[in-house]
Biopython code that builds the backbone (N, CA, C, O; Angstrom):
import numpy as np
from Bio.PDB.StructureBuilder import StructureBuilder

atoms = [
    (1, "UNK", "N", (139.811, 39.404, 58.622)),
    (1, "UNK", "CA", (141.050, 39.615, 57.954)),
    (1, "UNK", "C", (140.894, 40.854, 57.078)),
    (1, "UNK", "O", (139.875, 40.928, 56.391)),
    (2, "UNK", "N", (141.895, 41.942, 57.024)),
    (2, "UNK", "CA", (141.953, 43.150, 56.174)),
    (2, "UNK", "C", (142.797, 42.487, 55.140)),
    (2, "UNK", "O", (143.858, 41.944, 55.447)),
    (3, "UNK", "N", (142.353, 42.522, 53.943)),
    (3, "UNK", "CA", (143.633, 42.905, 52.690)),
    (3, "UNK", "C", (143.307, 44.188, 52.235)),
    (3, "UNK", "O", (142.220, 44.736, 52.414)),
    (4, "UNK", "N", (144.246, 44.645, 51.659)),
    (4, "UNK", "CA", (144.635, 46.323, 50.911)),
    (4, "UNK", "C", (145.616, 45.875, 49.869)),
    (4, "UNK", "O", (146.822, 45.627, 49.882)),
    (5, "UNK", "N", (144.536, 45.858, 48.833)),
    (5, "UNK", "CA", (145.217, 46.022, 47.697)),
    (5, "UNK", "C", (146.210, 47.058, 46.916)),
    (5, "UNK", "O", (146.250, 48.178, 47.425)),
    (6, "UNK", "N", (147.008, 46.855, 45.769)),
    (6, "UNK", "CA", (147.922, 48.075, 45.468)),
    (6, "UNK", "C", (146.744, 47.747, 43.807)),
    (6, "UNK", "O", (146.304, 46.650, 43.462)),
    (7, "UNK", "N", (146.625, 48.485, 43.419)),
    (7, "UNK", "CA", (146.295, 48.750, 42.172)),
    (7, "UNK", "C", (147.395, 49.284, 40.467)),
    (7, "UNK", "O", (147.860, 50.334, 40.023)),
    (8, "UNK", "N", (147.370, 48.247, 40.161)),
    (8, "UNK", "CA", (148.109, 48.581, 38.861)),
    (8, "UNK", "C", (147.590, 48.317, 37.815)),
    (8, "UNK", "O", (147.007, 47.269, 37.539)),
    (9, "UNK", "N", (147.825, 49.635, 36.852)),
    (9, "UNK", "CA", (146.789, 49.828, 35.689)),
    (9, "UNK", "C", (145.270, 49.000, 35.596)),
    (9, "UNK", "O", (144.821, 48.312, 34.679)),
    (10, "UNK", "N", (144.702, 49.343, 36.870)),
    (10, "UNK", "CA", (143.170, 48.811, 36.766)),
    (10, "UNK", "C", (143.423, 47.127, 37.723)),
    (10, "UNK", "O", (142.277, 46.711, 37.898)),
    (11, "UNK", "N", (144.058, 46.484, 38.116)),
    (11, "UNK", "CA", (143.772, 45.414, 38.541)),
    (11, "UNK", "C", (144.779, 45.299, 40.040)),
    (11, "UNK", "O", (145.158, 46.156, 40.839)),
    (12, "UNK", "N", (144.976, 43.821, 39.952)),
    (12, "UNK", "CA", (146.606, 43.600, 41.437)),
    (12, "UNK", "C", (147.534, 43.474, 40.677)),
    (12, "UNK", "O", (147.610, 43.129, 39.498)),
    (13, "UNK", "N", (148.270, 43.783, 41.441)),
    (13, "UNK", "CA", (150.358, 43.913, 40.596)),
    (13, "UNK", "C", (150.517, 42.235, 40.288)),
    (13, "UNK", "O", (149.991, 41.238, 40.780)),
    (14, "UNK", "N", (151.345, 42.423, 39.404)),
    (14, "UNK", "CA", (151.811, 41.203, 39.180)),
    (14, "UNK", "C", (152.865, 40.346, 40.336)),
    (14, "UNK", "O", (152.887, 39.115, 40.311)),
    (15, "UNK", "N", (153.423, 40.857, 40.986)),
    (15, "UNK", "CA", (153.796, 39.939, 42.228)),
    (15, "UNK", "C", (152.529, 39.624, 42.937)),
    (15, "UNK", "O", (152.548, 38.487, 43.410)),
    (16, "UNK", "N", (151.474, 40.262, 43.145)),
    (16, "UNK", "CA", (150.366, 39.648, 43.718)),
    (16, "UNK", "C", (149.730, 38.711, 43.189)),
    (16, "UNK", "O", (149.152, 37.774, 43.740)),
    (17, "UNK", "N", (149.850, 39.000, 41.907)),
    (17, "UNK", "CA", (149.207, 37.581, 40.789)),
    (17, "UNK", "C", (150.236, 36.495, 41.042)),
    (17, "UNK", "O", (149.760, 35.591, 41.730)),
    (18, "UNK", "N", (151.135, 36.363, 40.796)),
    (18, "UNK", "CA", (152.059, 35.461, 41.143)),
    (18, "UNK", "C", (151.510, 34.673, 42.116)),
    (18, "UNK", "O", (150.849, 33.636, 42.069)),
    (19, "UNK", "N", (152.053, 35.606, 43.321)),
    (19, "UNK", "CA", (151.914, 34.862, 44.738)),
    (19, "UNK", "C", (150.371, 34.008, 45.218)),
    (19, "UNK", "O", (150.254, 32.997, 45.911)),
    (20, "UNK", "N", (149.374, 34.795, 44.600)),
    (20, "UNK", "CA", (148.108, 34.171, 44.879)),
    (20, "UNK", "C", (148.009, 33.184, 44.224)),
    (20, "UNK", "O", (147.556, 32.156, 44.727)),
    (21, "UNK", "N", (148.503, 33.257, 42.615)),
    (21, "UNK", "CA", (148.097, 31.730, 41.993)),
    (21, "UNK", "C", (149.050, 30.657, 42.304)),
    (21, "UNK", "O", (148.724, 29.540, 41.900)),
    (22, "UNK", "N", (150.124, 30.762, 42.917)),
    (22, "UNK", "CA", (150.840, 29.333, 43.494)),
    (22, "UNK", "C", (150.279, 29.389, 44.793)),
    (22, "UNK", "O", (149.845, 28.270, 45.063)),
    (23, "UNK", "N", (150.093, 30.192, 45.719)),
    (23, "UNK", "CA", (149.266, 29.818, 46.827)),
    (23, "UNK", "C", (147.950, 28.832, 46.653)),
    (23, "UNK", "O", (147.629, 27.839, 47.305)),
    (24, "UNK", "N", (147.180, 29.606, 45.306)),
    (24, "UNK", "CA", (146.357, 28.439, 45.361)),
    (24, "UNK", "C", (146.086, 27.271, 44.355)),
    (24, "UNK", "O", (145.126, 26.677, 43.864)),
    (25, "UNK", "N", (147.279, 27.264, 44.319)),
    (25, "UNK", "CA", (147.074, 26.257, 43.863)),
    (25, "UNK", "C", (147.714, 24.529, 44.765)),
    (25, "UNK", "O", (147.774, 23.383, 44.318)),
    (26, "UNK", "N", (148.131, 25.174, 46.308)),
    (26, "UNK", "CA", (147.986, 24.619, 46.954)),
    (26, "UNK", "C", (146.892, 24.020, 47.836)),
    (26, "UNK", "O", (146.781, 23.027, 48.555)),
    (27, "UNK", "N", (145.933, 25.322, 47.375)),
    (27, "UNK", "CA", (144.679, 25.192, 48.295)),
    (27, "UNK", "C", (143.662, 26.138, 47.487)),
    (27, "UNK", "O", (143.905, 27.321, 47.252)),
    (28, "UNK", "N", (142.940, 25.724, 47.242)),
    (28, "UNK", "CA", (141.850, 26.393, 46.201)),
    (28, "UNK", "C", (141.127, 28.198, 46.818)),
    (28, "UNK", "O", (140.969, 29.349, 46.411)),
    (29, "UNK", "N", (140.827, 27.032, 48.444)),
    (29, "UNK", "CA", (140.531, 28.342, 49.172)),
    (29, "UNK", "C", (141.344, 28.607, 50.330)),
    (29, "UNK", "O", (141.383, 28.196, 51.490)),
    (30, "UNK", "N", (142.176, 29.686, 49.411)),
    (30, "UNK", "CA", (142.876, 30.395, 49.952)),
    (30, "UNK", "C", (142.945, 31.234, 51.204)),
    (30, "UNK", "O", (143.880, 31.375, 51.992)),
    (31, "UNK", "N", (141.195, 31.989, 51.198)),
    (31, "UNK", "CA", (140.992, 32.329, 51.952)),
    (31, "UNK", "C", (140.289, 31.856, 53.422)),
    (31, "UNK", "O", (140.000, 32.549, 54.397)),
    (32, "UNK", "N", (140.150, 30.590, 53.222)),
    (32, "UNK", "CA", (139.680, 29.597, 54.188)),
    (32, "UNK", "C", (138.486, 29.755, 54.840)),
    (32, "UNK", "O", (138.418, 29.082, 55.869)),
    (33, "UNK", "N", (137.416, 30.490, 54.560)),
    (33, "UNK", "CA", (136.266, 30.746, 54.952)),
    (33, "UNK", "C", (136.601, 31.689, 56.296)),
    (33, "UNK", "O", (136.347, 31.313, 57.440)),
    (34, "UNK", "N", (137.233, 33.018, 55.956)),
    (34, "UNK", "CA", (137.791, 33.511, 56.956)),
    (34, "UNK", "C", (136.860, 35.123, 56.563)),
    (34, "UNK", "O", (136.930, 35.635, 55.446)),
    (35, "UNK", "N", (136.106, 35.673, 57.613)),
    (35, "UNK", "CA", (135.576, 37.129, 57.518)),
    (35, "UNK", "C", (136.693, 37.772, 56.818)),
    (35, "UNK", "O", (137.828, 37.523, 57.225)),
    (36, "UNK", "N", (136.548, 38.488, 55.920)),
    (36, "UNK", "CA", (137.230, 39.561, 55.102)),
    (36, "UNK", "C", (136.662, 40.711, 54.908)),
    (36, "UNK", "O", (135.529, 40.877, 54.458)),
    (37, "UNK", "N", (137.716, 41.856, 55.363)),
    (37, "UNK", "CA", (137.414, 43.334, 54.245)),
    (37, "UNK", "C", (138.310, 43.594, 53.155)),
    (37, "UNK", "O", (139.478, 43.295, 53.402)),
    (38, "UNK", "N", (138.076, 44.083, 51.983)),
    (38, "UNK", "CA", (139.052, 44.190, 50.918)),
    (38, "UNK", "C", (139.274, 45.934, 51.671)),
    (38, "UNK", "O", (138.419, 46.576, 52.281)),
    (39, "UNK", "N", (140.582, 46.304, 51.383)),
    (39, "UNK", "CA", (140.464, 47.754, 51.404)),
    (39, "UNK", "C", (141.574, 48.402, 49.907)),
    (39, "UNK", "O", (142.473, 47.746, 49.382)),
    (40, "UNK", "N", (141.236, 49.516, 49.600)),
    (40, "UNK", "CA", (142.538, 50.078, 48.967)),
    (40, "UNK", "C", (142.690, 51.459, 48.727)),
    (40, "UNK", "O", (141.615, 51.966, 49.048)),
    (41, "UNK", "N", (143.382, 52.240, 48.373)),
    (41, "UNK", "CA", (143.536, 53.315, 48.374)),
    (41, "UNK", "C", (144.465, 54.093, 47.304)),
    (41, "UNK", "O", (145.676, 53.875, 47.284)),
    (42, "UNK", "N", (143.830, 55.045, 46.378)),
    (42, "UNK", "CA", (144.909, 55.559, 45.201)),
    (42, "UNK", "C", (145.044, 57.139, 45.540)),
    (42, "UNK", "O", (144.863, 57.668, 46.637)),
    (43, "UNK", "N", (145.366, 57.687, 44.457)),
    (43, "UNK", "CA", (145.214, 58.513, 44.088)),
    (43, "UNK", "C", (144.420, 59.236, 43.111)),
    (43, "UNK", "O", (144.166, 60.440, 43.158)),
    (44, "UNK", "N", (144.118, 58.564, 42.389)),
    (44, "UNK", "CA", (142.875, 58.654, 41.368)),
    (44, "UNK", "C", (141.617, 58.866, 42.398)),
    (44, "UNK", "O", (141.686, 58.729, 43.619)),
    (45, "UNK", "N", (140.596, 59.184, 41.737)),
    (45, "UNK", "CA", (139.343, 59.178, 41.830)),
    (45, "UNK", "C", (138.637, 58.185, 42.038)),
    (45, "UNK", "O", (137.870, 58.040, 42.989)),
    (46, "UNK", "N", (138.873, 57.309, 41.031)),
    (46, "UNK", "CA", (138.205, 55.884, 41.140)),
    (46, "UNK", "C", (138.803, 54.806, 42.378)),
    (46, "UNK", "O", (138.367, 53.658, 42.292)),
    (47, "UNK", "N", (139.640, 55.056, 43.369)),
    (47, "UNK", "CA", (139.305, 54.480, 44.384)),
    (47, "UNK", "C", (139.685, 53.109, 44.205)),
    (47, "UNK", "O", (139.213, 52.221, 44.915)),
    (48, "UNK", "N", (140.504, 52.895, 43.304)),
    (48, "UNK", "CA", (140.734, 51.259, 43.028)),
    (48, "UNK", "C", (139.827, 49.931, 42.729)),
    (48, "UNK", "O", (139.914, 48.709, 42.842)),
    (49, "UNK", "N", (138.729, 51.110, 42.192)),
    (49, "UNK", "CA", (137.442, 50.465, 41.732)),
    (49, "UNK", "C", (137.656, 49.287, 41.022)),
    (49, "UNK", "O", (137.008, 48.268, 41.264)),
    (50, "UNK", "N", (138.663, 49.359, 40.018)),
    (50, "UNK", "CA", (139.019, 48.157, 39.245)),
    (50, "UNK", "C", (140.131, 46.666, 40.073)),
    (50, "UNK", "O", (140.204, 45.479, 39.757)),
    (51, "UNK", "N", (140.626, 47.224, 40.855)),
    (51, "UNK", "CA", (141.366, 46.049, 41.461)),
    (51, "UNK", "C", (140.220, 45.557, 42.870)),
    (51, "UNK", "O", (139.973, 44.360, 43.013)),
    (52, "UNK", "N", (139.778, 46.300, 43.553)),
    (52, "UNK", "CA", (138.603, 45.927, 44.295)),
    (52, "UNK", "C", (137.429, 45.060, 44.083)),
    (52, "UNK", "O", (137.040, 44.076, 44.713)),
    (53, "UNK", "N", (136.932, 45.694, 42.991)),
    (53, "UNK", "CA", (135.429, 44.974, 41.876)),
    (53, "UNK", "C", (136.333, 43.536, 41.685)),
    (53, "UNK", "O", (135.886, 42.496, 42.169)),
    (54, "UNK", "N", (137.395, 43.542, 41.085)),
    (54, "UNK", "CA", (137.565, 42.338, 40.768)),
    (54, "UNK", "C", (137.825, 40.956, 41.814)),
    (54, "UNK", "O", (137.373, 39.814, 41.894)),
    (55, "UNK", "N", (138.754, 41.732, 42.492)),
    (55, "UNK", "CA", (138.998, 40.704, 43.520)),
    (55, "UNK", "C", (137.633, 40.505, 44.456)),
    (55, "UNK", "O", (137.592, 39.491, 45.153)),
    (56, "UNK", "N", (136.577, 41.386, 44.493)),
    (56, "UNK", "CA", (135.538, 40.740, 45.270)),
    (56, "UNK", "C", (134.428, 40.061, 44.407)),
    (56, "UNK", "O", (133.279, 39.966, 44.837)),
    (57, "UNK", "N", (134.759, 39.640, 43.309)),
    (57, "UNK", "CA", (134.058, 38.795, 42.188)),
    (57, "UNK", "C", (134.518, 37.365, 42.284)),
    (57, "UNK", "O", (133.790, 36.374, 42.348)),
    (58, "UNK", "N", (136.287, 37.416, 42.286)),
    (58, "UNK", "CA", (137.063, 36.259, 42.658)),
    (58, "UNK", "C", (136.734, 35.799, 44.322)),
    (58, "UNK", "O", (136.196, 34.704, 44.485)),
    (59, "UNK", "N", (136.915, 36.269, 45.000)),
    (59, "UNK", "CA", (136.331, 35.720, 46.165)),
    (59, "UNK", "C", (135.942, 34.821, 46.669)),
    (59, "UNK", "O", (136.651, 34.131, 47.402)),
    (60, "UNK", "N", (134.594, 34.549, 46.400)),
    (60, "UNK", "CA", (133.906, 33.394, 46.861)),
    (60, "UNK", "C", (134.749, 32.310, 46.370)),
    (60, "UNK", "O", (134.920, 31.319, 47.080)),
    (61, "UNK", "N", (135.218, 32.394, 45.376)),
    (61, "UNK", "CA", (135.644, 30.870, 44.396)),
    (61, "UNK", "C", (136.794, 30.805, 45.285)),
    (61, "UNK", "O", (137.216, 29.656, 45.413)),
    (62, "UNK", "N", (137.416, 31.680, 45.927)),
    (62, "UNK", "CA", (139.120, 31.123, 46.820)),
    (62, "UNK", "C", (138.741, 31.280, 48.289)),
    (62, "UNK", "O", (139.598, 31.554, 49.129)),
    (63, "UNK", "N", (137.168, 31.067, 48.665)),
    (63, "UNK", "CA", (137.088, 30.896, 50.435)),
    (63, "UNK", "C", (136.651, 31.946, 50.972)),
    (63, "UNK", "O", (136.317, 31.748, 52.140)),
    (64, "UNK", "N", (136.432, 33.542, 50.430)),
    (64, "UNK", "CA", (136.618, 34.492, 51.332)),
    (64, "UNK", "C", (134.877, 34.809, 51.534)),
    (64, "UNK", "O", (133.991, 34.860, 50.681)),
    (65, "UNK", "N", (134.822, 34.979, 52.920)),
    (65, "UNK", "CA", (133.759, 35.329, 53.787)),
    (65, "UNK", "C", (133.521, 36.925, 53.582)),
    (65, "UNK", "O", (133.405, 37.568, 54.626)),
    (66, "UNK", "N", (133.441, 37.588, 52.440)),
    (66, "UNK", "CA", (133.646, 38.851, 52.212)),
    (66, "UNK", "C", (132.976, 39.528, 53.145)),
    (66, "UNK", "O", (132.106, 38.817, 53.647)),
    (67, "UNK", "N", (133.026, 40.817, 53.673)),
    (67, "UNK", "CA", (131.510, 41.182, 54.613)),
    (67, "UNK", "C", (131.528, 42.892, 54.193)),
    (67, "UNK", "O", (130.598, 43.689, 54.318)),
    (68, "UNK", "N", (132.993, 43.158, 53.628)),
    (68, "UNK", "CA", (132.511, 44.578, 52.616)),
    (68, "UNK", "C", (134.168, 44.796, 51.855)),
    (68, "UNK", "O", (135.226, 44.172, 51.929)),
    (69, "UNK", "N", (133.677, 46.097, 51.081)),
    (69, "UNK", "CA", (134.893, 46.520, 50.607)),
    (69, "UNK", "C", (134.908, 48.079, 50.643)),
    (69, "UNK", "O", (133.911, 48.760, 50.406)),
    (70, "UNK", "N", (136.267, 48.630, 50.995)),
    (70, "UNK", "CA", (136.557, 50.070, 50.767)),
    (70, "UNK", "C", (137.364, 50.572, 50.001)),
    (70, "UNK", "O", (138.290, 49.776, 49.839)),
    (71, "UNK", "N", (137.559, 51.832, 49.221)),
    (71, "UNK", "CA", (138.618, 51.988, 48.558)),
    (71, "UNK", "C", (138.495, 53.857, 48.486)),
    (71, "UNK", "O", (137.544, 54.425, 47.951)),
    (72, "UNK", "N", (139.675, 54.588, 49.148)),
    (72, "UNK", "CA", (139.516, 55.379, 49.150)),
    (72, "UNK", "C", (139.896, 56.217, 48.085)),
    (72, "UNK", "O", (140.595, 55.339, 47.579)),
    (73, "UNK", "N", (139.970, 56.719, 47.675)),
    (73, "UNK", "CA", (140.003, 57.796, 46.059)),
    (73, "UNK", "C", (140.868, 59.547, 46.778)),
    (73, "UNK", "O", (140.826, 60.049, 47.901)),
    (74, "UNK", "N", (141.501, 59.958, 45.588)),
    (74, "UNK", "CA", (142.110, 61.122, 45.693)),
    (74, "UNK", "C", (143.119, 61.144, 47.244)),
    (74, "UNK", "O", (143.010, 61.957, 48.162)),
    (75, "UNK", "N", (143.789, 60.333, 47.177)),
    (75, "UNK", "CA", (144.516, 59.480, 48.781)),
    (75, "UNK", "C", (145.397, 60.799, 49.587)),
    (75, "UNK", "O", (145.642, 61.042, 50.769)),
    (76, "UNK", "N", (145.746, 61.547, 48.162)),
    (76, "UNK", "CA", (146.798, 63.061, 49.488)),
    (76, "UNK", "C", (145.630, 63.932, 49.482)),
    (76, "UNK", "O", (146.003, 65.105, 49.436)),
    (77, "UNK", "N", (144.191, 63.802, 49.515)),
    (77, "UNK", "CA", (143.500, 65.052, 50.008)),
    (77, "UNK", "C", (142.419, 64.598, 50.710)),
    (77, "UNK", "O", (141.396, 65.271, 50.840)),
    (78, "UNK", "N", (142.634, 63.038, 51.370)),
    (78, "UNK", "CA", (141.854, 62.330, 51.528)),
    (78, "UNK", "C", (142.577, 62.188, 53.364)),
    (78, "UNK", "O", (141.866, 61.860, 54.314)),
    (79, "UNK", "N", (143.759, 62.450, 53.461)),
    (79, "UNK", "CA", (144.514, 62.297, 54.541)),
    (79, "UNK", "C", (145.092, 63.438, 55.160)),
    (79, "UNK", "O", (145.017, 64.497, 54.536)),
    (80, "UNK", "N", (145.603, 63.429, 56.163)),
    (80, "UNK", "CA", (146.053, 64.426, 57.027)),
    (80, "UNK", "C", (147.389, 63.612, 56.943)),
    (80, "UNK", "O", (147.395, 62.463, 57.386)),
    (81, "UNK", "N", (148.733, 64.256, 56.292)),
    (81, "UNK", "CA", (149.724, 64.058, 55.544)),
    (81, "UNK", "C", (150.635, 63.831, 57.328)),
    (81, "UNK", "O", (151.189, 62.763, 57.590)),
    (82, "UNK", "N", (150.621, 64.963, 58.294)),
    (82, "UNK", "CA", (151.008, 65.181, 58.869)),
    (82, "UNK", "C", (150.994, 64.306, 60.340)),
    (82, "UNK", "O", (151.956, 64.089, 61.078)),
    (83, "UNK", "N", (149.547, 63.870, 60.513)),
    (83, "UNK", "CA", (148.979, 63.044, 61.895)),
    (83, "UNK", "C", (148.695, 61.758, 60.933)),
    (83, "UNK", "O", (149.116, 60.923, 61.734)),
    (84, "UNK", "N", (148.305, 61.005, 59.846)),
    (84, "UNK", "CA", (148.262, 60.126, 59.297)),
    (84, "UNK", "C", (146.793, 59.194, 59.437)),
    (84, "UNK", "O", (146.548, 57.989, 59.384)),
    (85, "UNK", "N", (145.951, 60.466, 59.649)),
    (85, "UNK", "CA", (144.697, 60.315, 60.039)),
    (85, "UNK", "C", (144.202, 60.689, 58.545)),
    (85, "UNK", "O", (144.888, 61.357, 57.771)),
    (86, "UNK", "N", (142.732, 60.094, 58.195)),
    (86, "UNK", "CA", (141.507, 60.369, 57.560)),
    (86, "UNK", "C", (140.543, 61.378, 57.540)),
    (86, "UNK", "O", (139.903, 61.535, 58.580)),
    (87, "UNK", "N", (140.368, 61.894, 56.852)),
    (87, "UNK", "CA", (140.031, 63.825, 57.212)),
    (87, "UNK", "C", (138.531, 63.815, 56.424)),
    (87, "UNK", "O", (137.886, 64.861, 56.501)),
    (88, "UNK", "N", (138.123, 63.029, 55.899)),
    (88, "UNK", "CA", (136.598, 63.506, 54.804)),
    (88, "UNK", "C", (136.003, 62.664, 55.716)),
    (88, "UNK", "O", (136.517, 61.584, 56.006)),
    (89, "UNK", "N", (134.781, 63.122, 56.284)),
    (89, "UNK", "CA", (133.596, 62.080, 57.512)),
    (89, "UNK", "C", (133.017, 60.613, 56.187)),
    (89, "UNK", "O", (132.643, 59.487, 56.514)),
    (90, "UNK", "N", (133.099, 60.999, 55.175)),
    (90, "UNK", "CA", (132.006, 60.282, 54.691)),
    (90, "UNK", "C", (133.160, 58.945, 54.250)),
    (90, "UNK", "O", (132.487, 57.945, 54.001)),
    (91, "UNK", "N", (134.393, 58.717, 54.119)),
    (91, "UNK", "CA", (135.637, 57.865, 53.903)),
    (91, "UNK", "C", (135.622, 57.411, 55.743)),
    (91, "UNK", "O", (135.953, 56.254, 56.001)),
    (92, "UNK", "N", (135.268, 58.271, 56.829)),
    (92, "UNK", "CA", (135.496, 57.386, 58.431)),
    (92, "UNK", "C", (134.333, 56.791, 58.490)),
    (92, "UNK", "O", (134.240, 55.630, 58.890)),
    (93, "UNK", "N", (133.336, 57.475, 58.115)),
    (93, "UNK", "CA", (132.126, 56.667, 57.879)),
    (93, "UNK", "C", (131.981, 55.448, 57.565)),
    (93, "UNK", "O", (131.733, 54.568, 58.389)),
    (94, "UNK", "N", (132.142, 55.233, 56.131)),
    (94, "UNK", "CA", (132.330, 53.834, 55.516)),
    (94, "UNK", "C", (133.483, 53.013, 55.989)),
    (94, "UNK", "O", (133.419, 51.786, 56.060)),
    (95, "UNK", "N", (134.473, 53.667, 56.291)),
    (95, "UNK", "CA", (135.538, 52.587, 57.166)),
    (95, "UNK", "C", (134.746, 51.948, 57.838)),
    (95, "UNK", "O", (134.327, 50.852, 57.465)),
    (96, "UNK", "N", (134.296, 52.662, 59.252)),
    (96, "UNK", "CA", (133.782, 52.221, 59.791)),
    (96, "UNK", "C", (132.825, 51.505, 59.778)),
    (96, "UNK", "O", (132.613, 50.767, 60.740)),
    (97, "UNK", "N", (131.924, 51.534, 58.600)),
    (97, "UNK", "CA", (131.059, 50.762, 58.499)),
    (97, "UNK", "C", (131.711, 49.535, 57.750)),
    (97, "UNK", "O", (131.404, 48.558, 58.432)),
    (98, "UNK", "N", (132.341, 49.188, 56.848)),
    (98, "UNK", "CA", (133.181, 47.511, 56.920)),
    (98, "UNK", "C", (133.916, 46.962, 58.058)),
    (98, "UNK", "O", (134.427, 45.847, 58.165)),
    (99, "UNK", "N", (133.879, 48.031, 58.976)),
    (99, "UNK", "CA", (134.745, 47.020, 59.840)),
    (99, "UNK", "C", (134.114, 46.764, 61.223)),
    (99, "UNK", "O", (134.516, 45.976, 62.079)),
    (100, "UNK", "N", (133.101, 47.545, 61.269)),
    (100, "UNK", "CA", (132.130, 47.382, 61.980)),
    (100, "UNK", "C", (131.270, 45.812, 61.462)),
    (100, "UNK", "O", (130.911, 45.064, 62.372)),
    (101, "UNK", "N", (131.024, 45.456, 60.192)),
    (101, "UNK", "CA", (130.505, 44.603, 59.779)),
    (101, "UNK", "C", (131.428, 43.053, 59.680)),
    (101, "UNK", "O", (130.864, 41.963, 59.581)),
    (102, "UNK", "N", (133.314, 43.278, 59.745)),
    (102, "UNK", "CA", (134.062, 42.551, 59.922)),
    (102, "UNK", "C", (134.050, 42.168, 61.012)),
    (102, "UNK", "O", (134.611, 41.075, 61.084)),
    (103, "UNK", "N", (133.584, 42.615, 62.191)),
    (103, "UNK", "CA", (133.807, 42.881, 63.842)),
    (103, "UNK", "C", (132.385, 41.827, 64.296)),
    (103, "UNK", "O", (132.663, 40.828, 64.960)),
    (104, "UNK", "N", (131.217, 42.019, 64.009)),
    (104, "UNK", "CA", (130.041, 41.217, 63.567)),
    (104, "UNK", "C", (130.342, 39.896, 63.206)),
    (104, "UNK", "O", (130.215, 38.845, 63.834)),
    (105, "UNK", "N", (130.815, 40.166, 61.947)),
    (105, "UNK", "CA", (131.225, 38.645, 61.538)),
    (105, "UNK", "C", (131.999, 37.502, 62.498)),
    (105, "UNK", "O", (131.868, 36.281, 62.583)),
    (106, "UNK", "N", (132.922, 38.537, 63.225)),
    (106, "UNK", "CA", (133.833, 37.268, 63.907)),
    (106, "UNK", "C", (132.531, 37.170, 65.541)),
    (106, "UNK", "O", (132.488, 36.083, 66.118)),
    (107, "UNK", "N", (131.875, 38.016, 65.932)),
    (107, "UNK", "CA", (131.196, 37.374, 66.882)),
    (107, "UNK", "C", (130.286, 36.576, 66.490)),
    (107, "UNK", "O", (129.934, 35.774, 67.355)),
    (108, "UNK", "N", (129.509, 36.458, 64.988)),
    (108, "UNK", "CA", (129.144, 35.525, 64.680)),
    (108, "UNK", "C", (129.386, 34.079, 64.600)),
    (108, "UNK", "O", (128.774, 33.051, 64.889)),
    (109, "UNK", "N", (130.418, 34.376, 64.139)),
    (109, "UNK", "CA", (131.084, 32.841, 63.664)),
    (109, "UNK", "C", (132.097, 32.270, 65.633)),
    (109, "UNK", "O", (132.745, 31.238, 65.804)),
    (110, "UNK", "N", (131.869, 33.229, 66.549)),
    (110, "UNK", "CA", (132.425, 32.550, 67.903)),
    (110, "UNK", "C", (133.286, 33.103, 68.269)),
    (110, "UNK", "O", (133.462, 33.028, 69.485)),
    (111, "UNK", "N", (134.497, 34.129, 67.282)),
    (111, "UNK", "CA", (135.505, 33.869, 67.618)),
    (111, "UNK", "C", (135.693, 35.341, 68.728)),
    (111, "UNK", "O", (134.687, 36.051, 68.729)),
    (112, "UNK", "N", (136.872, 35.839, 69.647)),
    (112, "UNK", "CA", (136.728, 36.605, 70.137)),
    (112, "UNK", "C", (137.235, 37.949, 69.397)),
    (112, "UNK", "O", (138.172, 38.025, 68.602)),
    (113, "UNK", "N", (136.252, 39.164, 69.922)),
    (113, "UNK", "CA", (136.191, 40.145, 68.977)),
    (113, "UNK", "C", (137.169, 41.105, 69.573)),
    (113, "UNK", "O", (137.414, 42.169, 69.004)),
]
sb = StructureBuilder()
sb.init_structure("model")
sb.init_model(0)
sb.init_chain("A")
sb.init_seg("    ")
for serial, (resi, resn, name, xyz) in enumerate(atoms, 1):
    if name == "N":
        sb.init_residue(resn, " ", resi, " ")
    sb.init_atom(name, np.array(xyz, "f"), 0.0, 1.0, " ", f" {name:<3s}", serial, name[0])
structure = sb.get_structure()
């Protein structure tokens, strides 16, 4: 499972807070022991370091099978505005490497990849 967070002032928006804490409070784990990548993407520098870090701290406690996280930083010089592609090797790189490790996970656990 991909989530992509939105980042506001350092954490998740408040409709996301919302929605997650009545979700679980139907079900603790939310995420159901399901392979996860967190992803997100700003404009800043920091890469959504603060809404990322956190939610992969919360994690374990709501189910999630984390297996990485990405967050790309400086997002209009980070993209090809025009084709909607990823332009710095070392941002396809690490994509690739969480989802390469998400891709793992589900042949681990059986399911088809």
């Amino acid at each position: 499972m991909l989530v992509s967070f939105a980042e506001h002032i350092g954490s998740v928006t408040s409709a996301w807070k919302a929605i997650f804490g009545w979700m679980s409070r139907i079900d603790m784990k939310v995420w159901q022991d399901k392979p996860m990548v967190f992803l997100s993407a700003t404009p800043s520098p920091r890469a959504g370091a603060g809404v990322s870090g956190h939610q992969a701290q919360l994690a374990p406690f709501f189910g999630a099978d984390l297996r990485g996280s990405k967050g790309i930083g400086t997002w209009g010089e980070a993209r090809d505005a025009d084709g909607g592609t990823l332009t710095r090797a070392e941002d396809i790189a690490a994509l690739d490497a969480v989802l390469e490790a998400l891709l793992a996970a589900r042949v681990t656990k059986g399911e088809a990849a």
